[in-house]
C-alpha positions in Angstrom: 93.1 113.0 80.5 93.0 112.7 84.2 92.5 109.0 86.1 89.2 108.8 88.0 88.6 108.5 91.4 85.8 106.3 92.5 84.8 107.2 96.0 84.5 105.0 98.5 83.8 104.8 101.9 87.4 104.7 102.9 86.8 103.4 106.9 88.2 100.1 106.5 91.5 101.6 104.5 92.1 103.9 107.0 91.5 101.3 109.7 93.9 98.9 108.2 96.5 102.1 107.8 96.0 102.6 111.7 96.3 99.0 112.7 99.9 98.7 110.9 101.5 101.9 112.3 101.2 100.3 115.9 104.3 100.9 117.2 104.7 97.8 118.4 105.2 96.0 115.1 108.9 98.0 115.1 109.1 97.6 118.6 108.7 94.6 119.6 108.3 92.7 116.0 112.0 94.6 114.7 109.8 95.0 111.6 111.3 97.9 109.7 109.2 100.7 109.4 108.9 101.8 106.3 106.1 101.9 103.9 106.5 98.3 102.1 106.5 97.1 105.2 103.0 99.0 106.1 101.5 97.6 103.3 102.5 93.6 103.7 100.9 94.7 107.3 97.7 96.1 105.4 97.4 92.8 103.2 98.1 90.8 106.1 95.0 92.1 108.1 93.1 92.3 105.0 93.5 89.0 104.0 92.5 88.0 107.3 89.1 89.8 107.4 88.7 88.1 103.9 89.3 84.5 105.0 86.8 85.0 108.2 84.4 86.9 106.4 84.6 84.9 103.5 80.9 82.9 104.2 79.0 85.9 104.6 78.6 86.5 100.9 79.7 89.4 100.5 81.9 88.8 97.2 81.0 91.8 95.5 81.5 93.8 98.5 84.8 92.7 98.8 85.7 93.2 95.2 85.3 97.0 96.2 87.2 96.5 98.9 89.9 95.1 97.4 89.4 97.9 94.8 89.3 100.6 97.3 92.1 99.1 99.0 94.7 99.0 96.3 93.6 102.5 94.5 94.4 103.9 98.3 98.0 102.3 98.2 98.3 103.8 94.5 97.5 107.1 95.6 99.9 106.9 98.7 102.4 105.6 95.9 102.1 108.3 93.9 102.4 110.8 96.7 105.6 109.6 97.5 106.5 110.9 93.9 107.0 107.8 91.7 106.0 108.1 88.2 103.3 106.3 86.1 105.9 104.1 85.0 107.1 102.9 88.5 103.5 103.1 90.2 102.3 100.5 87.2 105.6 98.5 88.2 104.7 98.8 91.9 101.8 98.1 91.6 101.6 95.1 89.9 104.6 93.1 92.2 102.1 94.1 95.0 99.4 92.9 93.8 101.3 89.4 93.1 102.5 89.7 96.6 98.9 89.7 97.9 97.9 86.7 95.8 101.1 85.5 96.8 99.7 85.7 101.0 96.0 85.2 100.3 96.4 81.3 99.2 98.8 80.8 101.3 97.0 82.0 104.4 93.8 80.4 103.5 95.3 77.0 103.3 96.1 77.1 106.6 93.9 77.4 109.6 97.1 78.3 112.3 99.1 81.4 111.8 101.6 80.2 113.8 102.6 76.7 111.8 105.8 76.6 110.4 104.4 77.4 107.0 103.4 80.6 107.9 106.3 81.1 110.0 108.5 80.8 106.4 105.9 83.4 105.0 106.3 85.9 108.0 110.4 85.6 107.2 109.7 86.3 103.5 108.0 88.9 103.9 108.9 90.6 106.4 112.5 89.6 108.2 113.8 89.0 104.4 114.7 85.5 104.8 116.6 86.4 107.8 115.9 83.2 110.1 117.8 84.7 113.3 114.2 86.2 113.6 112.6 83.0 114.1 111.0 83.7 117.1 110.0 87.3 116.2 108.1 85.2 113.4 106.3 83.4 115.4 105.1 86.2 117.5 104.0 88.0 114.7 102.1 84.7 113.5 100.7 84.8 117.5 99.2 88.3 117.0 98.1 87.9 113.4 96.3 84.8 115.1 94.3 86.2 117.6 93.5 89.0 115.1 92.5 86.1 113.0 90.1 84.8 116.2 89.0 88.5 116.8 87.5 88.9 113.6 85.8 85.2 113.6 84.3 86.4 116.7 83.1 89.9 115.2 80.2 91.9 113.1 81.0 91.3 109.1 78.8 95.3 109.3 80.8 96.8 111.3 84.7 94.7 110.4 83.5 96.2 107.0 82.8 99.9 108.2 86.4 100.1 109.6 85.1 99.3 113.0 87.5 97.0 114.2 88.9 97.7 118.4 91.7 95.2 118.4 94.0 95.4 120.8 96.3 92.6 120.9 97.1 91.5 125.0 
């Protein structure tokens, strides 16, 4: 009758959650802020503590990640009202959209090439190429959050633990 909840250690959701309502993604990004636009951020990040992390095998960890991750954004879904119906709908586009990002982003080894650039537009300036520049300082922070996490402890990127502060 009722869905269950595995629980989880939450750390890293809540971690990711923080790290995309920094103001200055709406600030200084002109990213819109609403809760679509969190979650791209929240994938984003994700992906990229997946493709540094990805040589520590840890696969099965991040299978409960990813897990944990998307039954987080289905309960924040649901808590904004939608029905079963339109969570399931939701649900699955966003989960496309992450695919969508993840081999995209692990092709490429520069977050700011011109290829990720077009993603950053997609995504989040809707094609809206007057933003161009805002891109590319988005790519700039999502690449040296890209080096920060190369540089830092699977343990404790995986426990939430993550004190970036971008310049």
């Amino acid at each position: 009758m009722f869905a269950s909840y595995k629980k989880h250690n939450n750390k890293l959701y809540n971690k990711l959650v923080e790290l995309s309502r920094n103001k200055f993604f709406y600030q200084d990004f002109n990213l819109k802020d609403h809760f679509e636009t969190r979650v791209l951020l929240i994938f984003f990040h994700f992906i990229i503590i997946l493709k540094a992390k990805k040589n520590a095998k840890l696969k099965k960890d991040f299978q409960n990640l990813f897990d944990n991750i998307f039954q987080n954004i289905e309960i924040d879904i649901r808590e904004l009202g939608y029905g079963d119906t339109k969570v399931n709908k939701t649900m699955k586009t966003l989960n496309k959209i992450f695919y969508d990002i993840l081999f995209k982003i692990e092709k490429k080894e520069n977050l700011t090439s011109n290829d990720n650039k077009d993603l950053l537009i997609k995504y989040f300036y809707k094609e809206d190429h007057k933003h161009n520049e805002k891109a590319y300082k988005l790519g700039e922070y999502l690449e040296e959050f890209q080096n920060f996490c190369f540089d830092s402890d699977v343990d404790n990127m995986l426990n939430g633990s993550i004190n970036f502060k971008f310049r």
